[in-house]
C-alpha positions as CSV (number, residue, x, y, z in Angstrom):
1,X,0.0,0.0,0.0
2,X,0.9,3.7,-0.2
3,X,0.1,6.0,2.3
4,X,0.5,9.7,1.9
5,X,1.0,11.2,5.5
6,X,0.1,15.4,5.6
7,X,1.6,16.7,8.9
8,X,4.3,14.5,9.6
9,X,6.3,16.8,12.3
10,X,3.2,17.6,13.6
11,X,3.1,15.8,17.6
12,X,0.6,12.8,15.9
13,X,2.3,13.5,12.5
14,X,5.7,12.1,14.4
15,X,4.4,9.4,16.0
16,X,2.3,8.1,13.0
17,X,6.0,8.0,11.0
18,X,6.4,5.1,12.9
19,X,3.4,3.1,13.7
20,X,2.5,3.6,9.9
21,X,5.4,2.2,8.4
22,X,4.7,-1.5,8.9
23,X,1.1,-0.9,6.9
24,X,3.3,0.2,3.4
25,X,5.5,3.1,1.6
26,X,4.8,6.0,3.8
27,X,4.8,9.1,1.8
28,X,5.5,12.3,4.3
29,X,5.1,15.9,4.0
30,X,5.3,18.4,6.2
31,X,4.1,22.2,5.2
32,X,7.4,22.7,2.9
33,X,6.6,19.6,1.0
34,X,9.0,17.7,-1.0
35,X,10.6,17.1,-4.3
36,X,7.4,18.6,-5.9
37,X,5.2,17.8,-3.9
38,X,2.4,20.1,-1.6
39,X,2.2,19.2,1.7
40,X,0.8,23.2,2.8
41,X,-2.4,23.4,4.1
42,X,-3.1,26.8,3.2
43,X,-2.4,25.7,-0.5
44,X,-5.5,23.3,-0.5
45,X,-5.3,22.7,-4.8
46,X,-1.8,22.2,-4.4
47,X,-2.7,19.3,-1.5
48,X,-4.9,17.9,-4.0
49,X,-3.1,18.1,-6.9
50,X,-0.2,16.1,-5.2
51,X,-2.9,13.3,-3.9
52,X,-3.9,13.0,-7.7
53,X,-0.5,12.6,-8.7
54,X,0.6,10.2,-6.0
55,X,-2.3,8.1,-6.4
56,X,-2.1,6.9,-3.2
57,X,-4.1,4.1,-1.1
58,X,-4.6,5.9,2.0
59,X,-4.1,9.5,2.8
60,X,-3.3,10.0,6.7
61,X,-4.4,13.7,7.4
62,X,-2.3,15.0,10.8
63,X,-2.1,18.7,9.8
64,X,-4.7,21.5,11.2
65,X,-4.5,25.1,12.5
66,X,-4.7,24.2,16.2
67,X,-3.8,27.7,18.1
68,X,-7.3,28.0,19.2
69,X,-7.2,31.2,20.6
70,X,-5.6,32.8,17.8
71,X,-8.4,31.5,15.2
72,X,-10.3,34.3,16.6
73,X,-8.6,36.6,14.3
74,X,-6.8,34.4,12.0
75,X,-10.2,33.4,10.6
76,X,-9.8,32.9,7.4
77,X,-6.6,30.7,8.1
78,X,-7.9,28.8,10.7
79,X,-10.8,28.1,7.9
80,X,-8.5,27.5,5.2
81,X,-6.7,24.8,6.7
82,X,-9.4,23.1,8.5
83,X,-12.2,23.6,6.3
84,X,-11.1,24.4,2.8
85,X,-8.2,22.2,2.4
86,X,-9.2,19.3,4.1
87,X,-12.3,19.5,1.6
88,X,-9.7,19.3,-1.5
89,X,-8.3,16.4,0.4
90,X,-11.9,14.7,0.4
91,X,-12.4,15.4,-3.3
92,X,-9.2,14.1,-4.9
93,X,-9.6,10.8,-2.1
94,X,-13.2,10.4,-3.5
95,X,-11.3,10.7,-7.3
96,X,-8.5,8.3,-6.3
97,X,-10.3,5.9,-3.7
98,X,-8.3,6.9,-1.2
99,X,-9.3,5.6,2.5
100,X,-9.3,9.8,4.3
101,X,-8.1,9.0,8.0
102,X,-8.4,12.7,9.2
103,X,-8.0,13.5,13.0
104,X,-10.8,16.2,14.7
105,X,-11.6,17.1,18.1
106,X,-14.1,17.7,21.1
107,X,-13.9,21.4,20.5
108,X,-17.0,20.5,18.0
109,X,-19.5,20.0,20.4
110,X,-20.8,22.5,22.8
111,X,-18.6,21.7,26.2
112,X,-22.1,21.4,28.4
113,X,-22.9,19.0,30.5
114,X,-21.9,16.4,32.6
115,X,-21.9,13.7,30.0
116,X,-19.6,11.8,27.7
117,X,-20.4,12.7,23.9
118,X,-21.3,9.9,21.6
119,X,-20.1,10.0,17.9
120,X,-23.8,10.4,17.1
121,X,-24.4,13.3,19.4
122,X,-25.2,17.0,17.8
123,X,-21.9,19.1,17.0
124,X,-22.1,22.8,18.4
125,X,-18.7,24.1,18.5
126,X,-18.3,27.6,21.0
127,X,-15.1,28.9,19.2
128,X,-14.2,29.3,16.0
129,X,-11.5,26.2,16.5
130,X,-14.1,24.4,17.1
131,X,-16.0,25.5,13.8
132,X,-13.6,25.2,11.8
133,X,-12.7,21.1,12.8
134,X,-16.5,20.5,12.3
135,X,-16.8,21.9,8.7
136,X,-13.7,20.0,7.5
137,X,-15.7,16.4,9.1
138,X,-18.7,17.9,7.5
139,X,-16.6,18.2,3.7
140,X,-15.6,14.8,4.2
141,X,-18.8,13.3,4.9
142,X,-20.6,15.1,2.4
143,X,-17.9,14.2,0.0
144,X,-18.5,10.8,-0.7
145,X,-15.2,8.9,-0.1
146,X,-14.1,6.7,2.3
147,X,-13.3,7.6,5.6
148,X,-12.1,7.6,9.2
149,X,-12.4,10.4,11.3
150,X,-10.8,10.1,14.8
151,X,-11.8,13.1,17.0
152,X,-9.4,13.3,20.1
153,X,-8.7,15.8,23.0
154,X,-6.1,17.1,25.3
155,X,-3.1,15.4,22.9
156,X,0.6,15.5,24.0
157,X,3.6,13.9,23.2
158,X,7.5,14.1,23.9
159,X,7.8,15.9,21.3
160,X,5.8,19.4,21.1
161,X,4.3,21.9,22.8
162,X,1.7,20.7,25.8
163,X,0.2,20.5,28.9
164,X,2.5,17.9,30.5
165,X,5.6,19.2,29.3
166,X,4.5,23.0,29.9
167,X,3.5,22.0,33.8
168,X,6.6,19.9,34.6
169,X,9.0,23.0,33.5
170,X,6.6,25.8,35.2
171,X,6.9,23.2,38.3
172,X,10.6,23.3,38.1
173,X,10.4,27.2,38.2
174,X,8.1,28.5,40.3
175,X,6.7,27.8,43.7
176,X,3.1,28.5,43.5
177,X,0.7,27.3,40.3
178,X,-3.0,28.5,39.6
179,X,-5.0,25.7,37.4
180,X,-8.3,25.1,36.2
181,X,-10.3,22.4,37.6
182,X,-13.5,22.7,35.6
183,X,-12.5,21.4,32.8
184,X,-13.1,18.0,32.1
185,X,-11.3,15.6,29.7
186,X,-9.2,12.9,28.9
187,X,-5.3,13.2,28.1
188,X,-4.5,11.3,25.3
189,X,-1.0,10.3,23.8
190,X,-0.2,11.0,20.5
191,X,1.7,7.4,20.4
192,X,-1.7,6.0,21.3
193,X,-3.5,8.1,18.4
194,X,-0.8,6.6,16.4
195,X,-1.0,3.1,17.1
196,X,-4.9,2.7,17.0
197,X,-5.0,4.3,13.5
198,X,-2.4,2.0,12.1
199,X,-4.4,-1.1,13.9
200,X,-7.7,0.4,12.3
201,X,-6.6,1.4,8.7
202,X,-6.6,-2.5,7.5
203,X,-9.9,-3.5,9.1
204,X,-11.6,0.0,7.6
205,X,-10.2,-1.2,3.6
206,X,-11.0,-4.8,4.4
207,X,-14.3,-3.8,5.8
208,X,-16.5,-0.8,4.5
209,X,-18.6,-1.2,7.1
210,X,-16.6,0.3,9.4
211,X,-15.7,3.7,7.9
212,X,-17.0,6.4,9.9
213,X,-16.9,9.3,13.0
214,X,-14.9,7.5,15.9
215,X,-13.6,9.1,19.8
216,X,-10.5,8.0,19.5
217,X,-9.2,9.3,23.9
218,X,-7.7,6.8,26.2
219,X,-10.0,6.1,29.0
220,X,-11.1,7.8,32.4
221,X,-11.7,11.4,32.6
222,X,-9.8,14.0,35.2
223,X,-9.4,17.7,35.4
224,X,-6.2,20.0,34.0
225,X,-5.8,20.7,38.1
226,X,-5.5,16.8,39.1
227,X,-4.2,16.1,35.7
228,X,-1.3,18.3,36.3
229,X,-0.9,17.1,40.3
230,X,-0.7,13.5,39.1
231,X,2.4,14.6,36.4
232,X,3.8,16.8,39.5
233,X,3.5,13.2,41.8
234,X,5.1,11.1,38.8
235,X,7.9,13.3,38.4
236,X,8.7,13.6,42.0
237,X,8.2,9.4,42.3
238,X,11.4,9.8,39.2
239,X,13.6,11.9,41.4
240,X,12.8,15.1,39.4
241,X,13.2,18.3,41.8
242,X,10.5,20.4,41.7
243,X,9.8,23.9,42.9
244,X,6.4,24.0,43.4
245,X,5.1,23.9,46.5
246,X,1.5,24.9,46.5
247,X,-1.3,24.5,43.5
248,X,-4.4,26.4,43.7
249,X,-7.5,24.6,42.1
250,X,-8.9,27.7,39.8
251,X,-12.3,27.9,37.6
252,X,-12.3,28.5,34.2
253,X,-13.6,31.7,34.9
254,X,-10.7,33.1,36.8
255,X,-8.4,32.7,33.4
256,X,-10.4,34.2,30.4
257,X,-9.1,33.5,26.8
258,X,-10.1,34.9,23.7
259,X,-11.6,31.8,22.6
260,X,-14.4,29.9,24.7
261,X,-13.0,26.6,26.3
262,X,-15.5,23.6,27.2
263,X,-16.0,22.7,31.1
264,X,-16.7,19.0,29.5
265,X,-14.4,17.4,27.0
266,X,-15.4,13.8,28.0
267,X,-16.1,11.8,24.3
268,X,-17.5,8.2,25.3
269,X,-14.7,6.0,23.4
270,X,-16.8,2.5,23.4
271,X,-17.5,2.4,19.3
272,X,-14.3,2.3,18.2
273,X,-13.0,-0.2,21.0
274,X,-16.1,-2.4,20.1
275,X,-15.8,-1.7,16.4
276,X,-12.2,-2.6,15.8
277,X,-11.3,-4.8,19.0
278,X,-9.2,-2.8,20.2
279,X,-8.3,-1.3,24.0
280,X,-8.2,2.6,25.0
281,X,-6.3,2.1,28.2
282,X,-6.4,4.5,31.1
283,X,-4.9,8.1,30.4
284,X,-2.2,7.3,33.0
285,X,-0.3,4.5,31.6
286,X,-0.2,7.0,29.0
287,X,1.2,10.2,31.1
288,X,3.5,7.4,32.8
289,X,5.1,6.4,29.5
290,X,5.8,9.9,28.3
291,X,7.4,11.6,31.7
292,X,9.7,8.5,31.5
293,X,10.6,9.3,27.9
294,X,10.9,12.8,28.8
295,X,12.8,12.2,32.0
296,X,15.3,9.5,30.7
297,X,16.5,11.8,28.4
């Protein structure tokens, strides 16, 4: 097979260089592209004309505008890439018959309540983030090709900018942390994004029948406050020094952004585990894994 992977530095991009490999010829392009080839979003024919060319099998989409409070005046951008070009993507998939595995979020739904969010629930996005991800799954449903569509949440990685690494080094720095504890989710590692996609592609081409939306989070739910006390309590378990001594549980309303966040990020991650066979394991064998890759270095 040959799979054409958009967003390959990206923190899933990275991780999906190597869990893809096994599956083919892995094909990937970052924003400068390559050799002639258009791997820049905010080019969408240019994405599309290099699908048509490659002819490819599967096209792996891990690129997106993802600064969520700057989509509030990068509009246009933030639509561009997440709307416009991934619906080139969908079109020259639908021409080739390509299998689309493109990777969305909770930000579309509406962040209320205190429930988990099925795949079938209603999307109602609060940001323009959030608007954005949900027209580029609605141009690929509408479409017509093949597809997978893994919406995630609250992704980190060694590599990257996140939460995890962003806490340990303030930890390491400063003795007193504010952070949110209204906001509900589940942290998800972009190794585990990684490896479920490259255990669903072959079942989705042998099997049409399971195309579709999936939550693709490991399992459990916690705050960012206890989420960033448990990486606080790993790293101390590891040796690490840290600074901190106190953490003060804040609401979401003591740290406004310019874009809304969602108090509830929970997406209920039981279809894909019972569509595919497949385990989400709890989000702290995940955190574990990554502070000792981080840690060990």
């Amino acid at each position: 097979m040959k799979i054409l992977l958009l967003g390959k530095n990206g923190q899933v991009g990275w991780e999906l260089q190597r869990s893809l490999t096994p599956l083919g010829e892995v094909i990937a392009l970052d924003r400068h592209g390559y050799n002639g080839l258009q791997g820049d979003m905010s080019q969408p024919e240019a994405v599309k004309e290099t699908i048509l060319k490659l002819n490819p099998d599967i096209v792996v989409n891990a690129s997106a505008y993802t600064a969520v409070d700057l989509a509030e005046t990068e509009q246009d951008l933030a639509k561009q890439i997440n709307f416009n070009a991934v619906q080139r993507i969908a079109e020259a998939c639908l021409e080739v018959n390509a299998l689309l595995v493109h990777y969305s979020t909770d930000y579309v739904f509406s962040g209320q309540g205190n429930s988990a969010f099925l795949e079938s629930n209603e999307v109602d996005p609060i940001n323009i983030y959030g608007k954005t991800k949900a027209q580029g799954e609605q141009a690929i449903v509408i479409s017509g090709c093949k597809y997978l569509i893994f919406r995630t949440s609250w992704v980190y990685a060694a590599k990257g900018k996140n939460f995890l690494k962003t806490m340990l080094n303030l930890a390491q720095q400063r003795e007193e942390l504010s952070i949110i504890h209204d906001q509900i989710g589940a942290p998800t590692s972009a190794e585990l994004i990684a490896d479920i996609t490259a255990q669903a592609i072959p079942q989705a081409i042998n099997e049409n029948s399971k195309v579709g939306i999936y939550h693709l989070v490991a399992s459990g739910e916690t705050s960012w406050f206890e989420y960033a006390n448990y990486v606080f309590e790993q790293a101390k378990l590891a040796g690490v020094e840290l600074m901190v001594k106190k953490v003060n549980p804040i609401p979401t309303t003591a740290y406004p952004t310019p874009a809304k966040r969602p108090c509830n990020s929970r997406l209920d991650n039981q279809k894909l585990q019972s569509t595919f066979q497949l385990i989400l394991p709890d989000w702290k064998l995940g955190v574990q894994r990554t502070l000792t890759e981080l840690l060990n270095k």
